[in-house]
C-alpha positions as CSV (number, residue, x, y, z in Angstrom):
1,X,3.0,-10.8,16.1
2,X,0.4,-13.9,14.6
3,X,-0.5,-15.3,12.2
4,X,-2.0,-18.7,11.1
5,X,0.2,-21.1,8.8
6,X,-0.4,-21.4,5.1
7,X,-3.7,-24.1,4.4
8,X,-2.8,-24.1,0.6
9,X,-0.2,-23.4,-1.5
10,X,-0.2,-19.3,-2.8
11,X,-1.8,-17.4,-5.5
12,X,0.3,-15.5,-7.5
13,X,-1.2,-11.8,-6.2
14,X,-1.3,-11.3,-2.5
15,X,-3.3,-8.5,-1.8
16,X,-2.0,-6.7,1.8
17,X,-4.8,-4.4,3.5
18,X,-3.4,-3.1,6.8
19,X,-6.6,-2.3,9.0
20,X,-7.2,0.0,12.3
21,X,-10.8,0.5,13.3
22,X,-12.0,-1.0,10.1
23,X,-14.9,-2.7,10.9
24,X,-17.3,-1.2,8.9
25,X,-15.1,-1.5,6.0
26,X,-13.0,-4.8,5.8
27,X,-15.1,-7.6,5.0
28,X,-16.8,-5.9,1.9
29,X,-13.2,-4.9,0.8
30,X,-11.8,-8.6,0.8
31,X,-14.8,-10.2,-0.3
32,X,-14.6,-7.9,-3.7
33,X,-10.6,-9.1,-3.8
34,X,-11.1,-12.7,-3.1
35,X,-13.9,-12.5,-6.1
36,X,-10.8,-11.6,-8.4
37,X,-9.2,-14.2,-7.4
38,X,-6.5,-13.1,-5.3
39,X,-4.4,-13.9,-1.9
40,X,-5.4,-11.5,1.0
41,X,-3.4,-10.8,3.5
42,X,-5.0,-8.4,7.0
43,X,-2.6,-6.9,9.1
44,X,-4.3,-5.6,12.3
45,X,-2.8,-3.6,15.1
46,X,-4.8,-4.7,17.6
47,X,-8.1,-2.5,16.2
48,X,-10.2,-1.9,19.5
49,X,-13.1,-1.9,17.0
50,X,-13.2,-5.6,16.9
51,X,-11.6,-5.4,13.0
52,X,-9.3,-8.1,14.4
53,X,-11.9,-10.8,15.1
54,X,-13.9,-9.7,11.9
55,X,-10.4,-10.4,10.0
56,X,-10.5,-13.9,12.1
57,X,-13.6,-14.9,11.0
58,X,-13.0,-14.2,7.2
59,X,-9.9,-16.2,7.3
60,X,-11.6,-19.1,9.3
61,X,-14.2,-19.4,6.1
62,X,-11.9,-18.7,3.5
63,X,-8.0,-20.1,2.9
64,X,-7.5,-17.4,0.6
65,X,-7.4,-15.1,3.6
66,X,-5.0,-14.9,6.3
67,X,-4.6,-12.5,9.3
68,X,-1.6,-10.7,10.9
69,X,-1.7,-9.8,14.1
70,X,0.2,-7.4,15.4
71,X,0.4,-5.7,19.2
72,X,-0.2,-2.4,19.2
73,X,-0.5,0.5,16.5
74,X,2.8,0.3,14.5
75,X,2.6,2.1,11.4
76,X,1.5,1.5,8.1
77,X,5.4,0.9,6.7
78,X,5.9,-1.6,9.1
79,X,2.7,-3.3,8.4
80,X,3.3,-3.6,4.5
81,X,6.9,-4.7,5.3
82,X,5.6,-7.7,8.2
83,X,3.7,-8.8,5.0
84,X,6.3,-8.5,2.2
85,X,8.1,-10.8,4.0
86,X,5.6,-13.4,4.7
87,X,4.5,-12.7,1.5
88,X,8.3,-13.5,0.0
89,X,8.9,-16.6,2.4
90,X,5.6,-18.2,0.8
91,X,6.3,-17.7,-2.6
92,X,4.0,-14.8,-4.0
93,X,4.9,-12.9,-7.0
94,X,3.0,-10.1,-6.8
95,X,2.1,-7.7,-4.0
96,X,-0.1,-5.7,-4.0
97,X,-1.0,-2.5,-1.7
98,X,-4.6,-1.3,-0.9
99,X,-6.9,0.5,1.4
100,X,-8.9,-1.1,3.7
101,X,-11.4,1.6,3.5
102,X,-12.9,1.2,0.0
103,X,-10.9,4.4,-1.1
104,X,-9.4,2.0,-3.8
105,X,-11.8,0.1,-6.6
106,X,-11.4,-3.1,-6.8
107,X,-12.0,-2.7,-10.9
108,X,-8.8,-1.0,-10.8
109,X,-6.6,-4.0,-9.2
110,X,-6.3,-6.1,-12.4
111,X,-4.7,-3.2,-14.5
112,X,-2.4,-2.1,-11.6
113,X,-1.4,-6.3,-11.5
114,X,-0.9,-6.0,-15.0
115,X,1.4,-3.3,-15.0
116,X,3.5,-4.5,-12.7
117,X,3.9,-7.8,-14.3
118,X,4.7,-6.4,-17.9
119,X,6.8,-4.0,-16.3
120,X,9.2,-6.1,-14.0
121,X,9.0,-3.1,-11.1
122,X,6.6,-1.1,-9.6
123,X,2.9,0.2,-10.9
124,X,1.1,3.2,-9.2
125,X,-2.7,3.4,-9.0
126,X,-2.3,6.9,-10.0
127,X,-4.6,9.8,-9.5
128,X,-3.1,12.4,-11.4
129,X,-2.2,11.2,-14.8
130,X,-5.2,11.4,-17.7
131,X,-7.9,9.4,-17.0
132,X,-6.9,9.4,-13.3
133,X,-9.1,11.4,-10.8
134,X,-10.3,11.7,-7.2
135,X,-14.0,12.0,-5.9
136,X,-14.9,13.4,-2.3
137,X,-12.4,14.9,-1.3
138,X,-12.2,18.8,-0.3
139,X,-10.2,21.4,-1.8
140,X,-7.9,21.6,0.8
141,X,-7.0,17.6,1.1
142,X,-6.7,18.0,-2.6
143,X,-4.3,20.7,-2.6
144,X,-2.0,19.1,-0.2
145,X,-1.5,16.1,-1.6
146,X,-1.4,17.8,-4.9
147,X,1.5,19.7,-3.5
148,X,3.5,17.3,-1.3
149,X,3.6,15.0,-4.7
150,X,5.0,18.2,-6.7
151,X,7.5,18.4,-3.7
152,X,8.8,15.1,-4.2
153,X,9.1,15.4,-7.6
154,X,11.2,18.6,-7.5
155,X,13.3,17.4,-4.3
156,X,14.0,13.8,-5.5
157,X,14.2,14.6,-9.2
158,X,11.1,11.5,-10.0
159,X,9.0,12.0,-12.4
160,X,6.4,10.1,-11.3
161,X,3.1,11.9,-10.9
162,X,1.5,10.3,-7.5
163,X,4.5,9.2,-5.6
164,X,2.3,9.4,-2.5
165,X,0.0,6.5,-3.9
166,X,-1.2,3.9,-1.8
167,X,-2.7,1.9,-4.6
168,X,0.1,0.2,-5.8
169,X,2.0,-3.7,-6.6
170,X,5.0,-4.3,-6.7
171,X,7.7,-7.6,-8.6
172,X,8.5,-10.3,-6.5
173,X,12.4,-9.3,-7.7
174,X,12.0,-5.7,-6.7
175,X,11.3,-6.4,-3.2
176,X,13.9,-9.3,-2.8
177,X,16.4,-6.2,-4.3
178,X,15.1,-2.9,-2.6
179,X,16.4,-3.8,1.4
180,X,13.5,-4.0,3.6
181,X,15.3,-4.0,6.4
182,X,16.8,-1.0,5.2
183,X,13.5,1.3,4.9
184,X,13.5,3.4,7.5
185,X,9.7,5.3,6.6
186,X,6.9,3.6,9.3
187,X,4.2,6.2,8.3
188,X,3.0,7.3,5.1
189,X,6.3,8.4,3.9
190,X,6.8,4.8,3.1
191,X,5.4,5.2,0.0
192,X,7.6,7.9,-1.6
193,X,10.6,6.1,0.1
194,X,9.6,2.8,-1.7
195,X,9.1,5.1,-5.2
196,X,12.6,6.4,-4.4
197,X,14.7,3.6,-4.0
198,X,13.0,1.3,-6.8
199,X,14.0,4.5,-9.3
200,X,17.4,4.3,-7.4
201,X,17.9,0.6,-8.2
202,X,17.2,0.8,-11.9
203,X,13.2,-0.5,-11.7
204,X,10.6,0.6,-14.0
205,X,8.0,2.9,-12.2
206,X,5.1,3.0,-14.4
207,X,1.3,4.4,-13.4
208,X,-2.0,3.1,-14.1
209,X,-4.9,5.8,-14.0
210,X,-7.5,5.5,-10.7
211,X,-10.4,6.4,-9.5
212,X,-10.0,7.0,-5.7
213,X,-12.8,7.5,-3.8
214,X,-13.0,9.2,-0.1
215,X,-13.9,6.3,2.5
216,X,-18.1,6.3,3.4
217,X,-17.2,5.0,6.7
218,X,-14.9,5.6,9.3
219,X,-12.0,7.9,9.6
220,X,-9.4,8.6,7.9
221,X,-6.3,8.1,9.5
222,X,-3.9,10.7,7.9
223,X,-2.9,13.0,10.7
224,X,-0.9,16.6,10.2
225,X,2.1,14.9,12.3
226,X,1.9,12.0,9.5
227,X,2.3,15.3,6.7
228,X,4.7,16.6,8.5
229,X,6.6,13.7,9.0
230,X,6.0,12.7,5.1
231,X,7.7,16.4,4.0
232,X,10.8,15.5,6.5
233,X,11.4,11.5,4.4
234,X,11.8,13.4,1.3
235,X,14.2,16.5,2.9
236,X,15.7,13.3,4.2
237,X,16.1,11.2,1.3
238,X,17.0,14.4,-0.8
239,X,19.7,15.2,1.4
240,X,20.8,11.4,1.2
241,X,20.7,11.4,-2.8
242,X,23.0,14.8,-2.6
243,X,25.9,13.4,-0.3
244,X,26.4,10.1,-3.2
């Protein structure tokens, strides 16, 4: 892994966008975070799509953005947790998870932010709650992940309505508290393992209503293994809550 040192001291928000094959995608997606004001942090896996050099050129322009590069394809758990702790060791407050694809508005950041602050844990970008909603999708994507968050809600006894959120920040004192190191979800499933142990440790989960809209470019990269693998973290973590 790379990255270039700090050129000024941080914001308060750092915004973490984990990119692979985003080229079509990433610069209009930091450009609308850096207008709010807001730390951006890219971590590549080594995008053949030339996302990687993009990345390098929006940090070269801008101090506000900084690039993490990393060798090969690792996951998207491992990616958000290479930033926390950059993102820890320089002194941000608040971090914040988002898309790379423009899936997540940036006009829903500031509320998510918000949330998080006033409530000392976690906020979800939520897309089932009132006011929350999804656009573009077919009925099928919709079903599943309208099912797999039932699941986790009836296996790991949350009552949170989106567990499987990507949209998301987190307190600087949740993330110093939850164990890194100890999050064993590389995939998608880190999100409901992140939702599980901040409710295990006592942290307010609290959800903010979003508008997520389907990527217009590129793919997505949610894969049947990464669904299967997701049911498996909460069997896993179920299992896990049982035994204590």
């Amino acid at each position: 892994m790379s990255i270039a040192p700090r050129k000024t001291q941080p914001t308060e928000v750092l915004v973490v966008l984990p990119t692979y094959n985003e080229h079509e995608n990433v610069e209009r997606v930091v450009g609308a975070v850096r207008k709010l004001g807001h730390d951006v942090m890219i971590v590549d896996d080594s995008s053949p799509d030339g996302t990687g050099e993009i990345a390098n050129q929006l940090a070269a322009a801008d101090s506000g953005v900084r690039v993490l590069h990393r060798p090969s394809k690792l996951g998207l758990g491992s990616a958000y947790k290479d930033a926390f702790r950059l993102g820890l060791e320089d002194g941000s407050q608040l971090f914040v998870e988002m898309d790379a694809d423009g899936s997540h508005r940036p006009q829903d950041l500031q509320p998510i932010v918000d949330a998080a602050r006033k409530s000392g844990g976690l906020a979800l970008g939520s897309r089932y709650i009132p006011g929350g909603s999804i656009e573009g999708w077919p009925k099928r994507r919709w079903l599943l992940s309208w099912g797999a968050n039932i699941y986790c809600r009836l296996l790991l006894q949350v009552p949170t309505r989106d567990t499987t959120s990507g949209y998301r920040c987190y307190t600087r004192d949740l993330l110093a508290h939850i164990g890194l190191d100890e999050v064993r979800s590389q995939g998608y499933s880190f999100q409901i393992e992140m939702v599980y142990r901040a409710r295990r440790l006592g942290y307010k989960v609290v959800e903010v209503p979003i508008k997520f809209e389907d990527r217009v470019a590129g793919a997505s990269k949610v894969s049947e293994n990464e669904v299967r693998r997701a049911l498996m973290t909460v069997l896993r973590l179920s299992l896990g809550r049982w035994r204590r």
